[in-house]
DSSP file (Angstrom, degrees, kcal/mol; ACC not computed):
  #  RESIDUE AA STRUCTURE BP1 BP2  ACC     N-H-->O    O-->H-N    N-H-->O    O-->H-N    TCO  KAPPA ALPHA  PHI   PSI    X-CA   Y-CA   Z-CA
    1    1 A X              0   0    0      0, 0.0     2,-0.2     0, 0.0     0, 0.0   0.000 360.0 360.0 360.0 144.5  366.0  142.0 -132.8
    2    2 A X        -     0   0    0      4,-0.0     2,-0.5     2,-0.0     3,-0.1  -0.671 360.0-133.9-102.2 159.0  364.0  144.4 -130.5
    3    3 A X     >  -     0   0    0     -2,-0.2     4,-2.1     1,-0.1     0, 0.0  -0.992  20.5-165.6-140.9 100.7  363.5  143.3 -126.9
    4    4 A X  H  > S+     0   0    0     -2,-0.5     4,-1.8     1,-0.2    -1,-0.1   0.635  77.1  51.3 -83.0 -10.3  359.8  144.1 -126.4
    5    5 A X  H  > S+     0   0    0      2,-0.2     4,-2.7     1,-0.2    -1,-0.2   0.716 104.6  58.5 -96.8 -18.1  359.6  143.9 -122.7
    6    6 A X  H  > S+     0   0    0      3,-0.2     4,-2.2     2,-0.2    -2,-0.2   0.869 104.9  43.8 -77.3 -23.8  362.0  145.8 -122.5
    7    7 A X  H >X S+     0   0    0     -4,-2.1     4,-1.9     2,-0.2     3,-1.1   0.988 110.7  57.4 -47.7 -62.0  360.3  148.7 -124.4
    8    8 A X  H 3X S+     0   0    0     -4,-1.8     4,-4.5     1,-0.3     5,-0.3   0.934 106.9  50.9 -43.5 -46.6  357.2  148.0 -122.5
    9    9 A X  H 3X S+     0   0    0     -4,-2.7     4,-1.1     2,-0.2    -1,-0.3   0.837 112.2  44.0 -67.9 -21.8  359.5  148.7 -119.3
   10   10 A X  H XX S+     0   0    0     -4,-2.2     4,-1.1    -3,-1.1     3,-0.6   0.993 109.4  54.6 -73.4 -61.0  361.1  152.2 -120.6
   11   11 A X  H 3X S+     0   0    0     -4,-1.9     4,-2.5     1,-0.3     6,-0.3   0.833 117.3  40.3 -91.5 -30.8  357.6  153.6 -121.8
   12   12 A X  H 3X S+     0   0    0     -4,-4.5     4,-2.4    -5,-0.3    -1,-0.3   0.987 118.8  45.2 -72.4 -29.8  356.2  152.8 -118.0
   13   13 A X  H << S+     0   0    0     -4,-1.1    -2,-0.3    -3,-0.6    -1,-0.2   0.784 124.1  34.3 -62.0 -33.6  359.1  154.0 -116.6
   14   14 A X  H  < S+     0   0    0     -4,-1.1    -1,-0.2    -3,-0.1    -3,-0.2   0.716 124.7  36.8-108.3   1.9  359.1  157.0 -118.8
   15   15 A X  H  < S-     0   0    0     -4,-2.5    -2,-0.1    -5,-0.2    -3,-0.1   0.740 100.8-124.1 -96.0 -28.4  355.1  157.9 -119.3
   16   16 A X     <  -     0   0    0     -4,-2.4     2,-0.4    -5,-0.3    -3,-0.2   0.883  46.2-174.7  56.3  55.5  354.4  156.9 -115.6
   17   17 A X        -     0   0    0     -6,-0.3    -1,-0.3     1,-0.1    -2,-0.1  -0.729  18.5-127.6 -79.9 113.1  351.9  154.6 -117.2
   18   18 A X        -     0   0    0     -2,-0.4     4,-0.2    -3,-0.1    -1,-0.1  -0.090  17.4-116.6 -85.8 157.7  349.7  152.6 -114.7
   19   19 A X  S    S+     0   0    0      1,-0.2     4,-0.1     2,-0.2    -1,-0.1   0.613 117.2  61.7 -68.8 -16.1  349.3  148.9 -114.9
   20   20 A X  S >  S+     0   0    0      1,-0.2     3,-3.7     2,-0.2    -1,-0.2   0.866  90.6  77.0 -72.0 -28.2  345.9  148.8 -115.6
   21   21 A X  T 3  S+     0   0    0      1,-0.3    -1,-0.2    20,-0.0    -2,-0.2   0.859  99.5  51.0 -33.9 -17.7  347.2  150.8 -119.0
   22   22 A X  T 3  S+     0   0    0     -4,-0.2    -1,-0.3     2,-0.0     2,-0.3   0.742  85.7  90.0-102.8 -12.8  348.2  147.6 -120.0
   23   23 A X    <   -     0   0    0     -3,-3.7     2,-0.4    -4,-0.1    18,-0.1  -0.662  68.5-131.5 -96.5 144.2  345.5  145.1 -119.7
   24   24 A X        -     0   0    0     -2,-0.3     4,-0.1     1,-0.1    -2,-0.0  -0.733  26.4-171.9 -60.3 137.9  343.1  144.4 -122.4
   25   25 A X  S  > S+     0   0    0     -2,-0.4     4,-1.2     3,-0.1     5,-0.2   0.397  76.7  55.2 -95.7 -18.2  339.8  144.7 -120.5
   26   26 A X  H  > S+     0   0    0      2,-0.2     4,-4.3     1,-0.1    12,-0.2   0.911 113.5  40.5 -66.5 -37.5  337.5  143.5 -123.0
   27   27 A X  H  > S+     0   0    0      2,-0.2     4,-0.6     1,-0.2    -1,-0.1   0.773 117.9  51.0 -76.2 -39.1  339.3  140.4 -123.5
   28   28 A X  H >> S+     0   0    0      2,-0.2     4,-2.3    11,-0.1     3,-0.5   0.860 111.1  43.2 -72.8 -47.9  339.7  140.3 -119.7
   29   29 A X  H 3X>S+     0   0    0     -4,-1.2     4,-5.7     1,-0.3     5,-1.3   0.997 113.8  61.5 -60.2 -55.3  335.5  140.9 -118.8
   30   30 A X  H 3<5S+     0   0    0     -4,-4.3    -1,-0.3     3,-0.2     4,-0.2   0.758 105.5  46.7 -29.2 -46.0  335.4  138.2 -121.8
   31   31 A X  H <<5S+     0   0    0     -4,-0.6    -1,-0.2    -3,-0.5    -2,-0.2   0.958 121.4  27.0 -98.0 -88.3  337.3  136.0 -119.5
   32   32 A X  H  <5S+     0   0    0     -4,-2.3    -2,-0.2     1,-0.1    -3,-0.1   0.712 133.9  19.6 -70.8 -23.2  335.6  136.2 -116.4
   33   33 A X  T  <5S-     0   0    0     -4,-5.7    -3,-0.2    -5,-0.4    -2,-0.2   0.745  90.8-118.6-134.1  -2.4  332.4  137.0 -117.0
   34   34 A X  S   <S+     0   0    0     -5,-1.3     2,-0.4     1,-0.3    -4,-0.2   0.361  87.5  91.9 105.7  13.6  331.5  136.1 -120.7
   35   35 A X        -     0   0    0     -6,-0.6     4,-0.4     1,-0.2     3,-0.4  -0.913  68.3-149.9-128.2 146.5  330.7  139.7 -121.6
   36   36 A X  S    S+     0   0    0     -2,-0.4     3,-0.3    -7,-0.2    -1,-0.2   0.955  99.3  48.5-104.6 -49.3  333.2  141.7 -122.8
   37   37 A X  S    S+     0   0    0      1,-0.2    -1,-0.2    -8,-0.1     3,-0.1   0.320  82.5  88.3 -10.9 -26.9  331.3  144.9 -121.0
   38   38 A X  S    S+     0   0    0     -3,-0.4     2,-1.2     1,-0.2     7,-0.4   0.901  95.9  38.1 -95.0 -47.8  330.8  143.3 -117.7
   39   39 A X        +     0   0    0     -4,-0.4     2,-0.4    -3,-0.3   -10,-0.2  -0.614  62.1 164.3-125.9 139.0  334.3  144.8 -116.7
   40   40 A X        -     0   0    0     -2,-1.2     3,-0.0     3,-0.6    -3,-0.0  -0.823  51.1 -99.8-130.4 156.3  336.1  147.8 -117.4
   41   41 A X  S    S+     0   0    0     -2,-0.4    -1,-0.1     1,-0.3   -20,-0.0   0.776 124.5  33.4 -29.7 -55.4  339.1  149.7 -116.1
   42   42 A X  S    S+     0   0    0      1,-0.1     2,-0.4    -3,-0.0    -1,-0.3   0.786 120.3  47.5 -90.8 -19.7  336.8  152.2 -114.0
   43   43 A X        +     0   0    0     -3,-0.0    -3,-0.6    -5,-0.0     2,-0.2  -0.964  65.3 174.3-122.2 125.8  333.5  149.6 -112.8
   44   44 A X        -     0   0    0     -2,-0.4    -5,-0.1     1,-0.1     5,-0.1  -0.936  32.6-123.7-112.9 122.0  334.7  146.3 -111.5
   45   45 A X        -     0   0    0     -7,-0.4    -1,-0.1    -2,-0.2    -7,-0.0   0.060  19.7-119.4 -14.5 159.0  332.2  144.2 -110.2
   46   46 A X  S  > S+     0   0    0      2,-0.1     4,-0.5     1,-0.1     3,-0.4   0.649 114.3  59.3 -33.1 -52.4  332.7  143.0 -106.3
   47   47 A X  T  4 S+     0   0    0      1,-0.3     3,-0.3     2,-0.2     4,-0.1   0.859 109.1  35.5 -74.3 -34.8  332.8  139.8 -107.5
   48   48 A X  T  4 S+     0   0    0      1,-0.2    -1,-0.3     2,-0.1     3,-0.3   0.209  90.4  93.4-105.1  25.1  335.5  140.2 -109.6
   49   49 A X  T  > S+     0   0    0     -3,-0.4     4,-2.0     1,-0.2     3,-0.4   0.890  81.4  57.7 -55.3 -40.5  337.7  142.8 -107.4
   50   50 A X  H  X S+     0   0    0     -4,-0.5     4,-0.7    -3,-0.3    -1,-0.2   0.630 115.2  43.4 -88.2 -25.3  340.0  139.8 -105.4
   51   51 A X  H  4 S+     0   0    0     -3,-0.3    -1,-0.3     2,-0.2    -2,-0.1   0.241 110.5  49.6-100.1  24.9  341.1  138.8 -109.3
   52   52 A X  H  4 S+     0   0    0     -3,-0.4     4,-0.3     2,-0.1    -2,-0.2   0.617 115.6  44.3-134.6 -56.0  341.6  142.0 -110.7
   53   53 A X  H  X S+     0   0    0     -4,-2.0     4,-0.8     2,-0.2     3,-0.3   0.651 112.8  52.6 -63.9 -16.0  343.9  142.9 -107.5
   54   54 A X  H  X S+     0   0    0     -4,-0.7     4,-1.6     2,-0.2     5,-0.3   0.743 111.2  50.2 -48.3 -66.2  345.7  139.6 -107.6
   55   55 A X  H  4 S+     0   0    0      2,-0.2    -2,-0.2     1,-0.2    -1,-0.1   0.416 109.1  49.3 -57.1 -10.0  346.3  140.4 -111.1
   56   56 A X  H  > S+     0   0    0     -4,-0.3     4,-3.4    -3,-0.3    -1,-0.2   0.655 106.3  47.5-118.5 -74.0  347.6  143.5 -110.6
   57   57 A X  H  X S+     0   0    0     -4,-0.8     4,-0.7     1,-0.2    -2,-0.2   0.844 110.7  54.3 -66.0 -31.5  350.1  143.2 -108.0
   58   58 A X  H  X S+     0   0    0     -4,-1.6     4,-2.4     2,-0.3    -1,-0.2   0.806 111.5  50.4 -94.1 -40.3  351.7  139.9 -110.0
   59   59 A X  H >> S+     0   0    0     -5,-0.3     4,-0.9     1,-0.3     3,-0.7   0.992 119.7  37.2 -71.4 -67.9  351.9  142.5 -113.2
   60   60 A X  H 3X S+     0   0    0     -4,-3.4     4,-1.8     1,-0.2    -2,-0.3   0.678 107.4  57.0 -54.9 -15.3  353.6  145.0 -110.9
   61   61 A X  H 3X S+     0   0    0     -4,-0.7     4,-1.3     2,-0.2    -1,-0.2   0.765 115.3  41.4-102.0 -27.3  355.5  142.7 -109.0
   62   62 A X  H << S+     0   0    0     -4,-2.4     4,-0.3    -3,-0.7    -2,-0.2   0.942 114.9  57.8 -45.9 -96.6  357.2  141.5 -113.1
   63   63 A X  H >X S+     0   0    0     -4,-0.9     4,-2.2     2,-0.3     3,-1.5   0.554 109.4  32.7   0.2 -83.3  357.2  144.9 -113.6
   64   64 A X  H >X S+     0   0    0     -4,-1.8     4,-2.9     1,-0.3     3,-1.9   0.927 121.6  57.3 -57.6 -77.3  359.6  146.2 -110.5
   65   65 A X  H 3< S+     0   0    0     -4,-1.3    -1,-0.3     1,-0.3    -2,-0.3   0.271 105.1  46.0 -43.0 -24.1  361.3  142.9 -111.0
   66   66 A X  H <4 S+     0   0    0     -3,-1.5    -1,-0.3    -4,-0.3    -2,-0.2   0.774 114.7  45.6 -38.6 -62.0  362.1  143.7 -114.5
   67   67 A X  H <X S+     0   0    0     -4,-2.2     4,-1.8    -3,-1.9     3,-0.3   0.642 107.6  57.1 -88.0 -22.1  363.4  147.5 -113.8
   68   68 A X  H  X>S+     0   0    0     -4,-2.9     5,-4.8    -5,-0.4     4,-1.2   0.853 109.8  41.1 -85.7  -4.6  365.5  146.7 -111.0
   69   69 A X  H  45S+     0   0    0     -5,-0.5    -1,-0.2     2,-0.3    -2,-0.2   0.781 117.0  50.8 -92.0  -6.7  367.8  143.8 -113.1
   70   70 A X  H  45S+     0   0    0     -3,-0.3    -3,-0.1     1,-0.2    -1,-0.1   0.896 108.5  57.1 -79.3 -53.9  367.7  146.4 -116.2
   71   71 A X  H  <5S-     0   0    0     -4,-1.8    -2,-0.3     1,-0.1    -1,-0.2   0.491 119.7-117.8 -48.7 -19.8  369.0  148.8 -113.3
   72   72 A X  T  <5       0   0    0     -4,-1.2    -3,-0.2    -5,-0.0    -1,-0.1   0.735 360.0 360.0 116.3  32.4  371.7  146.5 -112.7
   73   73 A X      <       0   0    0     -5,-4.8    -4,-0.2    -6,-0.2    -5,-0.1   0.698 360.0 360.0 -99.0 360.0  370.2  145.8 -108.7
């Protein structure tokens, strides 16, 4: 059996692969604004800036929280 989160943690760990890499964004714009267009990786709205950085940090904050218990901290 393969341990997929932990793949996902080696390929950031080894690509330096940003968090946004990881989010769907159509599926996300879908979400919030009912247009799968309305936001994308490089234009975010204003309006949806506060959810997008919220979201962000919580991914990274899994993330670090992930690699340091693989890391044995």
């Amino acid at each position: 059996m393969v341990n997929i989160h932990g793949v996902i943690i080696e390929q950031l760990k080894l690509s330096k692969m940003e968090t946004k890499d990881l989010i769907n964004w159509g599926e996300l714009s879908r979400m919030l604004s009912g247009s799968r267009q309305t936001v994308r990786k490089n234009k975010i709205p204003k309006i949806h800036q506060l959810f997008i950085d919220d979201l962000l940090k919580a991914m990274n904050k899994v993330i670090k929280k992930r690699t340091d218990n693989e890391a044995g901290f």
